[in-house]
Every structure is written in structure tokens, then in C-alpha cells.
C-alpha positions, -999 to +999 in steps of 0.1 A: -563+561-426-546+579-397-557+617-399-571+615-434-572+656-443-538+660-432-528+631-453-538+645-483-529+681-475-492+665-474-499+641-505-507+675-527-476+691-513-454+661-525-465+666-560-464+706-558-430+722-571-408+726-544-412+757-523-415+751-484-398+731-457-432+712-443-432+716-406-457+689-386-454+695-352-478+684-323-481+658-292-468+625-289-484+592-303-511+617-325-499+607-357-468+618-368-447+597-376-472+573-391-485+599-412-449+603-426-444+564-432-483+560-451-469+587-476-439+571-480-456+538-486-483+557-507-456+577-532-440+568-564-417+596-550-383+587-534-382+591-495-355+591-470-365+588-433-348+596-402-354+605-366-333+617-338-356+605-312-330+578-312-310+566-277-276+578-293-268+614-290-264+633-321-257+664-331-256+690-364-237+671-383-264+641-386-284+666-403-265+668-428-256+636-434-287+627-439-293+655-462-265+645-484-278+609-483-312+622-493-296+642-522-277+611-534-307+594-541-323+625-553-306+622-592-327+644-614-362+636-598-378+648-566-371+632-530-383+636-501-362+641-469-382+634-437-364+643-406-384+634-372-383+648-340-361+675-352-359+696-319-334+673-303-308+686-321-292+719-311-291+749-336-314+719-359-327+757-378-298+770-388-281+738-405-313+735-422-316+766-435-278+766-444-284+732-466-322+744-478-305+773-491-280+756-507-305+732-526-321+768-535-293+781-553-284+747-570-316+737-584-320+705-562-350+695-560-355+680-527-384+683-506-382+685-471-406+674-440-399+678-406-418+664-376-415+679-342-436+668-306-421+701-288-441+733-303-422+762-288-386+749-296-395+741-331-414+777-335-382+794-321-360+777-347-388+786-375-387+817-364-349+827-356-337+806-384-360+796-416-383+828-421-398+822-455-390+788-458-414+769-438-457+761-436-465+745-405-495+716-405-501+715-367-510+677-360-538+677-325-551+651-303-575+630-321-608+645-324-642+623-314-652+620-351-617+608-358-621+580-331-655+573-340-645+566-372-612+548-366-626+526-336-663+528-337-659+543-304-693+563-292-694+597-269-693+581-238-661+560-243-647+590-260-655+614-233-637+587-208-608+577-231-604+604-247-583+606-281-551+591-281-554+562-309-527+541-298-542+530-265-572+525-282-569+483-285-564+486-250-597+505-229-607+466-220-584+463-194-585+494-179-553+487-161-533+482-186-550+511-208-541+538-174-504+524-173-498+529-210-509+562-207-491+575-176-460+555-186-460+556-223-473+593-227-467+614-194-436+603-182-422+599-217-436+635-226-424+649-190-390+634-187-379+633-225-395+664-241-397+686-216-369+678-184-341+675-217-352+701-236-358+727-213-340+745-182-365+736-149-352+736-119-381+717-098-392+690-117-413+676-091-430+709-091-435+705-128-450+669-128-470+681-094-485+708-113-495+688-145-512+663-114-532+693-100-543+707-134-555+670-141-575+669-108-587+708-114-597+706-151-630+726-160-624+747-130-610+784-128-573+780-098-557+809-091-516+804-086-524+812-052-546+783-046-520+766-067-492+779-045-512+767-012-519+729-031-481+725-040-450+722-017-419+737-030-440+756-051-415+790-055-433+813-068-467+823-097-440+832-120-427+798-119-457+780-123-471+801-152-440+796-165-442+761-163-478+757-175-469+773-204-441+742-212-468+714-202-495+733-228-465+731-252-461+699-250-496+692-254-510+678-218-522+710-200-534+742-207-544+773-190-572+795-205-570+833-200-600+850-187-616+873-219-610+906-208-611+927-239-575+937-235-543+914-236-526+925-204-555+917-185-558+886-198-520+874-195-525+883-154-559+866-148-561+829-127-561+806-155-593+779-162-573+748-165-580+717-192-564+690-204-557+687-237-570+647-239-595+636-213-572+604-215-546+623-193-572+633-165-591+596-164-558+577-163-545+593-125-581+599-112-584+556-105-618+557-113-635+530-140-653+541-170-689+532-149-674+554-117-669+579-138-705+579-154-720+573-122-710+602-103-722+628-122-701+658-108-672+636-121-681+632-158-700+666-159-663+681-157-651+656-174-677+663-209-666+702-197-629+692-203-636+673-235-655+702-249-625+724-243-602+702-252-616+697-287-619+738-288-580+742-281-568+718-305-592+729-333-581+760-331-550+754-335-533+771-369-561+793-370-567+828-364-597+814-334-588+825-296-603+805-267-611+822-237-633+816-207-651+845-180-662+852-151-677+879-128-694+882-093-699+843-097-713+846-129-691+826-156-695+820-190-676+784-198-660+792-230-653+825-252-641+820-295-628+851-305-620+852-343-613+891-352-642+912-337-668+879-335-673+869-301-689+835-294-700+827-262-705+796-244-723+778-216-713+740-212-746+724-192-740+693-181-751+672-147-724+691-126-740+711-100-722+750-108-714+771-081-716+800-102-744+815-123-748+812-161-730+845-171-741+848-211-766+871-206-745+895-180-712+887-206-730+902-235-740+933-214-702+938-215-691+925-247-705+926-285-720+889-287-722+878-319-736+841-311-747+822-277-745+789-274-760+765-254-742+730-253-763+701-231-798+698-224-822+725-246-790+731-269-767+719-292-759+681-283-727+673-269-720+652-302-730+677-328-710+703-310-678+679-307-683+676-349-692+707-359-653+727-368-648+760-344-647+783-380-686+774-384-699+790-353-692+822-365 
């Protein structure tokens, strides 16, 4: 069963009275769409599907087209309109809150899901548009219990290849396994989410970027650095700018340092990590036996698989993820959930150049928890199974 508590969060909500537009939003080839097909397999509930992630262009009026043919079958029982990949249609919130509305006032019952792969333009159009009318299930990368249990796959292979479930039939030819990824997931992600969905004026800036982030993840990089790494790089505006698009999108992210106070936070050098260890793996060209045999390598790498699993678990909570540093002391990771602070220090094989920073970070900040993750701590695999929420 593909992401078995969402399932079932959705299953309840077909058989609840109508009340909210369901949103699922997260990165490609996570679930989504397969998700939506298992209920409609699953349900003695009619179902109309449609995506506009097809080649033809369309526009508002396929909306409701597909509305009305949703309402026709509709009668006097519930359906259920599924609408994937929603953010390809300009001003897709409005017509959908214009035809909600209308389903409102008429007593229609028909219940509507939609799926998007592009975060910040479906939060606009939740927000501008359908206030009220909307509960968003945010859909991650696979976690390592979800692999584990889906593929038998154990914490090695899961630091390595990481959680996308689709290339999972494929980690024996490693070839093959690094092409699907960079072809299948990058580009597509790169070119078709973000290139035609957003304004960027240096894509090659954009894709060098994600390419440095890949090669940097664990590590704290200034936009400076980054500036002096990339050519045509404009300027840090830019680049935080267009790290913000790639974390969208699900491939990179840029931690804030913890500084106790937002605007401090919002200015520091970022700590960069990918959001599946799949993405850095795939470009790096090294096998799965390179990568456990240099142990600088796969200690960032089990760093960047810790904080992976941290930012998507977080995710439609009230958690923050953080990291620190000071004088060359660094603490890896910081959960912030109200006034609980939990700090963390990642110790893997990877020779540090800074110091462990918990004890000089709770000099600083109220500590509620230190953890150790690695040798003399928590294991790597009870950490990776163990929700965010129960640390605190």
C-alpha cells in the first residue's frame, strides 16, 4: 500500500459529509497520483479523474468541464472530482472557488481532491482564492520505514538510494537507476515545474545551483562562496531567491541558522540538504560500495539523510528545523516546536572541522533535549523511525 496513513486519512474524508476541497501537494513520483487511483479502485463512491499534466495546453475552462462532467455523474449520491497537477492552469483558484461555491449553495454534493507537485503556486491560489475551503495533506519523500517496508530495503541502501519508490526495481543497475533519476525527476522537475511555472531569467544558474547544493549537502555555503563557485551567478538575491523555488519543488533546501530572532535567521549562509539522498548519489558517479568506502562521503551523506527525513517530517506541522554555529562550534540540527528547543549532533565517520557546539548552544539557548545520533546515541535507524513530535 503506497503511503498507508495518508491513504486512510483520505479514505475517512471520502465518507465524511462534504466540507473541504482536499489539497495533496508534494514532489514528483512520491505518491500522488497513485494514491488518488488506489481510492478510486478502493471506493464504492463515484470518481472522476483528470490531470492537466497533459501535453495539450489547457486552460480555465477545462476545469469546469470537468466539474460539470463530475456533477453529471454525481445524481443524488456523492462523487468525487479528482483534479491532478492543478497548478498548470492559470487562475486554477478562482474557477474553483467560483464552481465550489456554487455546489455550496445548491446542495451538490461533490467532493473535491486536488493534487499539486509545485507547493508555493498551489499555497498562493489556497491562499488568494479558497480561504476556508481547503485542508492540505502534504505528501514527502518516502521515509526509510516506508521503503523498508515497501522494498525490504535496509539503512545502507536507503541512505544511498534514498526514497523515491519508483526507481526502486531499478538500484541493480546503477546506470540505469542514476539516469532515471536525473532524467525522469531532475530535469522533469527543473524544466516542467519550475522553468514553466515560474519567471527565471538564468536557468543555467538555476540547475548550476541545485548541482552545487547536491555536491555541498551537510555543509553550511555562504552566497558568497556560492557566487565565487557559479559563473553568471548575478547576485545573493538571486540565488536565495532561486533556492527558495528548488526547496519548493522538493530537491534542495537551505536551512536557516537558529538565531532566536527571524530576521537574523532569513540573512544567515544557509546549511544546504537535499531533500532525497537519491538526488545527491545520482550526479556524484560514485557506486553504492564507493560511497561506503570513503567514509567522508557517506558520513555527509547519513548527515543529509538525517536532515532530509527532519524537513519532510515536519512538514504540516508546527516543528522548525534549524542548524548553528559559532566560533567553529556547530550544532547539526535545531527542532523548534513553540518554546522547546531540541538540539542535535549528527556523529558519523566524517572528520568535522568544527567542534561539537551542544554544550556552548545551550549556554545561549533554553535546551530542552540533546541528542546524540551515531556512536554512544541514538542509532541512525531508531532516529530515522522515531516521528520529529516525539522528541519533544
Amino acid at each position: 500500500m503506497i503511503k498507508r496513513d495518508i491513504y486512510t486519512i483520505l479514505e475517512n474524508r471520502v465518507q465524511e459529509p462534504r466540507r473541504f476541497i482536499q489539497v495533496l501537494w508534494g514532489p514528483r513520483q512520491t505518491g500522488k497520483t497513485t494514491l488518488a487511483r488506489q481510492l478510486m479502485e478502493d471506493t464504492e463512491v463515484s470518481c472522476h479523474y483528470a490531470s492537466a499534466d497533459e501535453p495539450a495546453l489547457k486552460g480555465r475552462e477545462w476545469i469546469a468541464q470537468q466539474w460539470d462532467f463530475a456533477r453529471i455523474k454525481n445524481g443524488t449520491d456523492k462523487t468525487v472530482l479528482i483534479l491532478d497537477e492543478i497548478q498548470k492552469i492559470p487562475g486554477w483558484s478562482e474557477v474553483v472557488k467560483n464552481l465550489w461555491d456554487e455546489d455550496t449553495a445548491n446542495g451538490v454534493n461533490l467532493l473535491v481532491i486536488i493534487l499539486g507537485s509545485f507547493p508555493l503556486l498551489v499555497q498562493s491560489g489556497l491562499t488568494e482564492s479558497l480561504a476556508g475551503r481547503f485542508e492540505v495533506i502534504p505528501i514527502t519523500h518516502w521515509s526509510f520505514e516506508e521503503m523498508h517496508k515497501a522494498f525490504a530495503w535496509d539503512l545502507d541502501q536507503y541512505v544511498f538510494f534514498g526514497g523515491y519508490p519508483g526507481a526502486a526495481d531499478l538500484i541493480e543497475d546503477q546506470a540505469r537507476w542514476a539516469n532515471y533519476i536525473k532524467n525522469s525527476l531532475i530535469e522533469t522537475t527543473v524544466s516542467r515545474d519550475i522553468l514553466l511555472m515560474k519567471r527565471v531569467d538564468k536557468p543555467a544558474l538555476l540547475l548550476r545551483l541545485f548541482e552545487l547544493g547536491c555536491s555541498y549537502s551537510g555543509q553550511v555555503l555562504s552566497y558568497q562562496k556560492m557566487l565565487g563557485q557559479l559563473a553568471d551567478a548575478g547576485n545573493t538575491t538571486t540565488l536565495a531567491h532561486y533556492l527558495e523555488l528548488l526547496s519548493g519543488t522538493g530537491l534542495l533546501t537551505g536551512l536557516g541558522k537558529f538565531a532566536g530572532q527571524k530576521v537574523r535567521q532569513r540573512s544567515s549562509s544557509p546549511k544546504l540538504i537535499v531533500q532525497n539522498t537519491a538526488l545527491m548519489t545520482s550526479l556524484s558517479q560514485k557506486t553504492f560500495q564507493d560511497a561506503i568506502s570513503d567514509s567522508e562521503y557517506w558520513g555527509r551523506l547519513v548527515e543529509s539523510t538525517i536532515g532530509s527525513s527532519l524537513i519532510n517530517a515536519i512538514k504540516g506541522t508546527q516543528i522548525e528545523l534549524f542548524y548553528w554555529s559559532s566560533r567553529n562550534r556547530e550544532v547539526d540540527f535545531v527542532l523548534k516546536k513553540a518554546d522547546s528547543i531540541i538540539a542535535i549532533e549528527v556523529k558519523s565517520t566524517a572528520r568535522k572541522t568544527s567542534l561539537p557546539g551542544i554544550e556552548a548552544f545551550a549556554k545561549e539557548f533554553p535546551v530542552r533535549k540533546r541528542l546524540l545520533v551515531g556512536s554512544q546515541g541514538i542509532s541512525l535507524k531508531d532516529f530515522l523511525v522515531t516521528p520529529p513530535d516525539q522528541w519533544f
